[in-house]
C-alpha positions as CSV (number, residue, x, y, z in Angstrom):
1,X,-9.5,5.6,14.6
2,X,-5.7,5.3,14.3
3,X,-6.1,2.0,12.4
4,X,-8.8,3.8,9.5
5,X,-6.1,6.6,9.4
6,X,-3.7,4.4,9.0
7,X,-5.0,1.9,6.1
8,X,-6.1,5.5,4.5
9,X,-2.3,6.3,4.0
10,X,-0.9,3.2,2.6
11,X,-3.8,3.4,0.5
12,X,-2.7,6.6,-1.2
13,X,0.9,5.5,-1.4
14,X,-0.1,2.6,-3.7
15,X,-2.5,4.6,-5.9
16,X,0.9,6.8,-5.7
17,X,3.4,4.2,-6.7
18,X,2.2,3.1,-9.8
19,X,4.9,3.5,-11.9
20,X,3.2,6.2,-14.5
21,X,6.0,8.4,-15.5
22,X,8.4,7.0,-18.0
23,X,11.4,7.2,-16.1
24,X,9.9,4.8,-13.3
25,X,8.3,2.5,-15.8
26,X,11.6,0.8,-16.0
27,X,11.0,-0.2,-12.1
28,X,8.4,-2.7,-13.2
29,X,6.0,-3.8,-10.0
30,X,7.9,-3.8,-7.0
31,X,6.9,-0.3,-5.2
32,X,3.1,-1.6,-5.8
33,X,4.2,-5.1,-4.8
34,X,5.4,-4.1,-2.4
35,X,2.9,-1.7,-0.7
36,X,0.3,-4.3,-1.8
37,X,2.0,-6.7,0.5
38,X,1.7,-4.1,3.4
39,X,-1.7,-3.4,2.9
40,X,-2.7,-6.7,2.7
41,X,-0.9,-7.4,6.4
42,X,-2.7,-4.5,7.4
43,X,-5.9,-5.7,6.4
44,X,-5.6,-9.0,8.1
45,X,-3.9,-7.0,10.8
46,X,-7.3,-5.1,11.1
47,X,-9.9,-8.1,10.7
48,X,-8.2,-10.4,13.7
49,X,-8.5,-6.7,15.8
50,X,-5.4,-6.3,16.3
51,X,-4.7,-3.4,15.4
């Protein structure tokens, strides 16, 4: 339960770092990198049951 909760969340913080506004356009990838990194982890994280 805490696990689908938790993927959720990280989900919605990378639909919400997408750099959209044109100040953060100059920020390039790197919050979406980034939380794509940690979602992936948390997916394999999730699929070996660890989590």
């Amino acid at each position: 339960m805490l696990s689908t909760i938790l993927l959720i969340v990280v989900i919605l913080l990378l639909i919400g770092a997408f750099p959209a506004w044109p100040y953060s356009r100059t920020w390039g990838y790197a919050p979406t990198g980034t939380l794509g990194v940690v979602l992936i982890v948390l997916i394999v994280l999730l699929l070996m049951g660890t989590i």
